[in-house]
N, C-alpha and C positions, 0 to 999 in steps of 0.2 A: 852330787854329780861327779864323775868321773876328771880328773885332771887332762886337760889338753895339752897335747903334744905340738911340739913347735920345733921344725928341725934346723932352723934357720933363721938371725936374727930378722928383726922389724925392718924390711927398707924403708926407711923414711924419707929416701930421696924420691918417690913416686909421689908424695904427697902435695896434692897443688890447689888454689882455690881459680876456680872457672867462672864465667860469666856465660849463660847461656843466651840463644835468639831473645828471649824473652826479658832479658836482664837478672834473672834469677840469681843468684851467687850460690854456689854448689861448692863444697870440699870433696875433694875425691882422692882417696889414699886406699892403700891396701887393706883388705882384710883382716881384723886381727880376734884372735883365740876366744878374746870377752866378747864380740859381736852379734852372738848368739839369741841374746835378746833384741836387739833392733832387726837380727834378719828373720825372726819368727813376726815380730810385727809387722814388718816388711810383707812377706808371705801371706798375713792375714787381713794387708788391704789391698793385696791384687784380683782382680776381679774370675772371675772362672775361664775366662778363656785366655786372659792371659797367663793364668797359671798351665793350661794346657798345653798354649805356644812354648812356653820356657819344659816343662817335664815332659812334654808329650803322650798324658796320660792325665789321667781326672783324678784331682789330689785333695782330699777334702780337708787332710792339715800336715803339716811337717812334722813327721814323726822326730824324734828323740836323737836316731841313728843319724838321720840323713842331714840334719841340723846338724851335727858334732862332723860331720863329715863336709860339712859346707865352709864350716870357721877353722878346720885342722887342718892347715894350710903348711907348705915349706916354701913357698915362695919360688920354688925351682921347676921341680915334676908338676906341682899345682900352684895356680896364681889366679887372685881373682882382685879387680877392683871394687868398692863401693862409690856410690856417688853420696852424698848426706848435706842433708841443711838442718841447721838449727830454726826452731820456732817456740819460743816461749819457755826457750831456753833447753828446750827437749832436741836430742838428736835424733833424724829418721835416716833410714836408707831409705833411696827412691829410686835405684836402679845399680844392677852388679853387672860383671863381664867378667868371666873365669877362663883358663884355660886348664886342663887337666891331660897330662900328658900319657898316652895309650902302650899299657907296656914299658918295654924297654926299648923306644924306640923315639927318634926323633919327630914323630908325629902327634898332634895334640886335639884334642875336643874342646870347639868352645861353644860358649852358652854366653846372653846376654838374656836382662830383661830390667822392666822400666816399670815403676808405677804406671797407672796408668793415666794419670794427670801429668805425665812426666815427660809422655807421648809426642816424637814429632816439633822435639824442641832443638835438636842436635846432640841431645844428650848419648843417645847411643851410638851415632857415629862416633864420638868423639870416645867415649867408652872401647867400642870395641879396635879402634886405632891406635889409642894406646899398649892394650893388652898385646894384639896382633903386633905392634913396636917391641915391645916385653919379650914375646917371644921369639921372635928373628935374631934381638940379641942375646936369646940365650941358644943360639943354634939349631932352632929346632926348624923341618925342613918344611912343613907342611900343619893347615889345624884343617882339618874340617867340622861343619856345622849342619847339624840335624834338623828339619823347619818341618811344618806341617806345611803344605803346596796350599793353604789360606793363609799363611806368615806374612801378606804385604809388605807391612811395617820391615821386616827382617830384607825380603829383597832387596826395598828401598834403600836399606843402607848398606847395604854390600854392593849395591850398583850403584852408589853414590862414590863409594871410594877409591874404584877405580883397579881394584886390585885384580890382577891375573889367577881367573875362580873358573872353573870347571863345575857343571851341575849336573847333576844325573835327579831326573823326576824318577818318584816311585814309581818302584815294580809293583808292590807289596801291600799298599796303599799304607806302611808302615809309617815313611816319612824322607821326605825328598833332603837329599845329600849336596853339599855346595864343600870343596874344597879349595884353598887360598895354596898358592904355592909360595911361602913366605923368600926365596931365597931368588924368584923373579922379580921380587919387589922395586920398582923405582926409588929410589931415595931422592 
């Protein structure tokens, strides 16, 4: 396998352990280069539709490419959280929140997705408020977020946090557009 690139060190000040509704204890730190194998596992216990909600296309496995592209991170232009718990001494991801910045521009794309036991726990609020924090302070002015108009779950937590979000439903029946204007944000 190909060596990964890493253009920036490890933040390790993002690394924090959480408690969810449920009491669950969660680690949630950034993404790093060797992850590759927990987030193909990851990937291979999400159910089909939530693989469709997160890619927006019918994916029957993570190619080679698009894994090295998920963990080839610089923590700047692309940033993504993991959430993970240990069980039997094994570590899993159970849900990521990425941002990847569009161009040479201060606007970014983000993506969230969750197991699916993992579902409706807080977890993805609290996921992508982070990230959406991440990127405010790195300047950037705006993310938007691609859903399928069935993404409930994804509404729910964008209408949960209260943030100043403009949505445009599909023309295209492609996929309905939700943008955050990060720099209206309340603190």
């Amino acid at each position: 396998m190909e060596a990964f690139r890493v253009y920036r060190q490890y933040p390790y000040y993002y690394e924090e352990w959480i408690t969810l509704s449920d009491g669950s204890v969660v680690f949630v730190r950034p993404i790093k280069p060797t992850d590759g194998p927990l987030l193909l596992n990851f990937f291979n216990s999400l159910s089909r539709e939530t693989i469709y909600f997160r890619f927006l296309t019918h994916l029957e496995k993570l190619q080679p490419e698009m894994l090295k592209q998920l963990v080839e991170i610089d923590y700047e232009t692309h940033f993504a959280l993991a959430a993970i718990v240990t069980e039997d001494t094994k570590e899993s991801i159970i849900g990521t929140c990425r941002y990847i910045v569009k161009g040479n521009s201060d606007h970014a794309e983000l993506t969230v997705v969750l197991g699916d036991n993992w579902q409706r726990k807080g977890l993805g609020k609290l996921l992508v408020t982070r990230v959406v924090n991440i990127a405010r302070s790195k300047g950037l002015a705006s993310i938007e977020i691609l859903l399928d108009y069935r993404n409930e779950g994804m509404k729910r937590i964008f209408a949960s946090l209260g943030y100043p979000v403009s949505y445009e439903p599909s023309i295209l029946d492609i996929a309905d557009r939700m943008e955050i204007l990060l720099q209206e944000i309340k603190i």
